[in-house]
C-alpha positions in Angstrom: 102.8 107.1 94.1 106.7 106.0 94.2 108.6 107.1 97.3 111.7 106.0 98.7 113.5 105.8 101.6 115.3 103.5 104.7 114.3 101.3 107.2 116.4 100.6 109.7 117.2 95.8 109.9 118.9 96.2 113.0 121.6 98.9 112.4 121.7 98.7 109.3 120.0 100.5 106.6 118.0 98.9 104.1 116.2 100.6 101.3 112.4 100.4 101.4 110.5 101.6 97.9 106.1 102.0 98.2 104.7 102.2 94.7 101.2 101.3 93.4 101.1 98.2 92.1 100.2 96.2 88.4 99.7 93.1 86.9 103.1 92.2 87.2 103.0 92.1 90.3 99.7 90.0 91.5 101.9 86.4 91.9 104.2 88.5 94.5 101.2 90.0 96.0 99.1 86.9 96.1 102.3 84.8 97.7 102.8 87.5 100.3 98.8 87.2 101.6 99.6 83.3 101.8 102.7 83.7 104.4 101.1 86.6 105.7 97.7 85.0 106.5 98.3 81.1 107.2 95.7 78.6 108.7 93.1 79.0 110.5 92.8 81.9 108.3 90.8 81.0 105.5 92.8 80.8 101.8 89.9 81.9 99.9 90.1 85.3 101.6 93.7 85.3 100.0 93.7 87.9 97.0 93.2 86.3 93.4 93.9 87.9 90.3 90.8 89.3 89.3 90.5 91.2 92.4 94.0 92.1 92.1 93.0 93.4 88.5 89.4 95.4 90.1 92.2 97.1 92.4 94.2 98.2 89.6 91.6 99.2 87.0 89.1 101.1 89.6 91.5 102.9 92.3 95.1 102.3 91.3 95.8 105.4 93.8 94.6 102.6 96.6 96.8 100.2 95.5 100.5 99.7 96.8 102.9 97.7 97.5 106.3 97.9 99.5 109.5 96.6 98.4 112.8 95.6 100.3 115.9 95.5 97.3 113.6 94.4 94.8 111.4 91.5 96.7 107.5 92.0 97.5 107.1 92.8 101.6 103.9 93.8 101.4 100.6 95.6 100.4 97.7 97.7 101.4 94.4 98.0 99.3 91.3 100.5 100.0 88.9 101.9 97.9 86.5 104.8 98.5 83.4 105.0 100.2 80.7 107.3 101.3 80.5 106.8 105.0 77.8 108.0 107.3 78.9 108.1 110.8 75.5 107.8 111.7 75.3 104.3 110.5 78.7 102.5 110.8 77.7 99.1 110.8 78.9 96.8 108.0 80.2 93.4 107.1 83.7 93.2 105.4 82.2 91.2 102.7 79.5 94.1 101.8 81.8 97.6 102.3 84.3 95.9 99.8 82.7 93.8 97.5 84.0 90.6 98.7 87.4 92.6 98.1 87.0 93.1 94.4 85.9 96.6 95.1 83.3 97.5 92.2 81.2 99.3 94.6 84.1 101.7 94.8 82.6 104.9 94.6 84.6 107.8 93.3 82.4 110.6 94.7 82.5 109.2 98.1 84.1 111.0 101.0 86.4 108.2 103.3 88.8 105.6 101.9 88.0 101.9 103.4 91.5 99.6 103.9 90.2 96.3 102.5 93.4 94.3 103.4 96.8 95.3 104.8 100.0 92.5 105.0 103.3 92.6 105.4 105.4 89.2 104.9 106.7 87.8 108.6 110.6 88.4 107.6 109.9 91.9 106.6 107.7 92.6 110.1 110.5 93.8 112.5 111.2 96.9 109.7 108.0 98.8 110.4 106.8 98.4 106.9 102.9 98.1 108.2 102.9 101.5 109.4 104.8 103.4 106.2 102.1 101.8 104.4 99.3 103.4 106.6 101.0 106.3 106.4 101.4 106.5 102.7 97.4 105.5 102.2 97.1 108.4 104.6 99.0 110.9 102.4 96.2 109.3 99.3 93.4 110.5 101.4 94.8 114.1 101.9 95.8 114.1 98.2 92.2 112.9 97.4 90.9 115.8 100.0 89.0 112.8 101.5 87.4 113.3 105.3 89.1 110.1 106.6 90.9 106.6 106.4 88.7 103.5 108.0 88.8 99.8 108.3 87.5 96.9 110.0 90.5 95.9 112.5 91.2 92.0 113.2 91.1 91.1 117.2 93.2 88.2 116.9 93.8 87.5 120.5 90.3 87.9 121.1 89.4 84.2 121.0 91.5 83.9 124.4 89.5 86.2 126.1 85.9 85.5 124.4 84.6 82.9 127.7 85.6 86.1 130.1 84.5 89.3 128.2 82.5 90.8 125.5 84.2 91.6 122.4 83.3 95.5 123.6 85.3 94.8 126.6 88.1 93.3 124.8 88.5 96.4 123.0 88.0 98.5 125.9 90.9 96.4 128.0 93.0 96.7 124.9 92.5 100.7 124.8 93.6 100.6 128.8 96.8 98.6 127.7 95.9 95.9 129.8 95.8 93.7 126.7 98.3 94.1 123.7 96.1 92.8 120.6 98.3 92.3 117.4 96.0 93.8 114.9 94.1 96.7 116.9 97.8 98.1 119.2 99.4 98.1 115.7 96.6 100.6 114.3 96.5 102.3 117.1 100.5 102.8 116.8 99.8 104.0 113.6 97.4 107.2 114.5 93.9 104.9 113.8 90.8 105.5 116.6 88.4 102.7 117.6 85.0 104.0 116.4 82.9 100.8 117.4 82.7 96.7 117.5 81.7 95.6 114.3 79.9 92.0 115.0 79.8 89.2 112.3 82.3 91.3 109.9 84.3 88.6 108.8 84.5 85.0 108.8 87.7 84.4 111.5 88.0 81.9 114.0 90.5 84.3 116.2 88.8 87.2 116.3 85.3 85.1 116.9 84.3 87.2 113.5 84.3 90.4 115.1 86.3 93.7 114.8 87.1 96.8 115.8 86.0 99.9 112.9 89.1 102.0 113.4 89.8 105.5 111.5 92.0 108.5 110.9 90.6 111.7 109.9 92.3 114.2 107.4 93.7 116.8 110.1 93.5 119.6 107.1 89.7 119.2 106.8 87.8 120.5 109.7 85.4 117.5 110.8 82.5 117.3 113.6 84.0 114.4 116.5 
């Protein structure tokens, strides 16, 4: 994939380029999870090369990157999956292979985001969202049923003394609560499915999350 276009710093327009990324690139990449994930995330959840290189060698179509005049903003990884509706629970950990994504499975029906980030200076651009979009366009190129991933419920550690992690979500959905992670997907055209318990190892979101998707609207799919 290579597209270009502009996104709008203010009123001025800046040129934006998404492309799949390479090994030239992993340094940038790994630099941009490190500002994009600080403390109390955990670093060794931060990509490292040889993931980087799984990402490259076994779905390259999964892998982009975004780039403001020339500088890494960001990324967004998946891999594909065979997902059974029927039984959606998972851990983070298993679905992607600790995110080196060997189980990637090129017969499957549903690309899995295993990490989305977008440096803080480059956040106010809308660069999250061009990337969901253009992993979108992969899945209708791939005539795959649908996009999912394990959402992040950041704020959800504010609330956890008051309300289930179900409710969260649920007050969330209502717009009573603005969560970082789960409003943005949901800005973005991604559906809460479930709450996924013990998905991931993070403090904020007391290690839950919220299994969000997006289904191919030129495939005809059962709700």
């Amino acid at each position: 994939m290579y597209k270009k276009w502009y996104v709008f710093d203010g009123d001025q327009p800046v040129q934006a380029v998404v492309r799949n990324y390479a090994k030239d690139d992993f340094q940038a990449l790994i630099d941009v999870q490190k500002e994009s994930f600080p403390p109390p995330f955990p670093p060794d959840l931060w990509w490292n090369e040889e993931q980087l290189k799984e990402h490259v060698k076994r779905f390259p179509q999964g892998a982009l990157c975004v780039e403001i005049a020339g500088e890494m903003a960001g990324s967004i990884t998946g891999l594909v999956i065979d997902f059974d509706p029927a039984q959606p629970e998972h851990t983070w950990s298993v679905i992607t292979d600790d995110g080196y994504i060997r189980n990637h499975d090129s017969g499957g029906n549903a690309i899995y985001i295993v990490d989305i980030c977008i440096k803080p200076a480059y956040r106010k651009l809308g660069l999250g969202k061009w990337l969901m979009q253009s992993m979108y366009e992969v899945v209708v190129h791939e005539g795959l049923e649908r996009l999912l991933g394990g959402a992040r419920m950041p704020f959800y550690h504010k609330y956890q003394n008051d309300m289930s992690a179900q409710e969260y979500l649920n007050r969330v959905m209502e717009g009573n609560i603005k969560d970082p992670v789960v409003t943005f997907l949901l800005h973005c055209g991604r559906s809460p499915i479930q709450v996924l318990p013990n998905y991931i190892e993070d403090e904020e979101s007391c290690n839950y999350a919220a299994l969000m998707e997006w289904k191919n609207p030129f495939l005809r799919l059962e709700s």
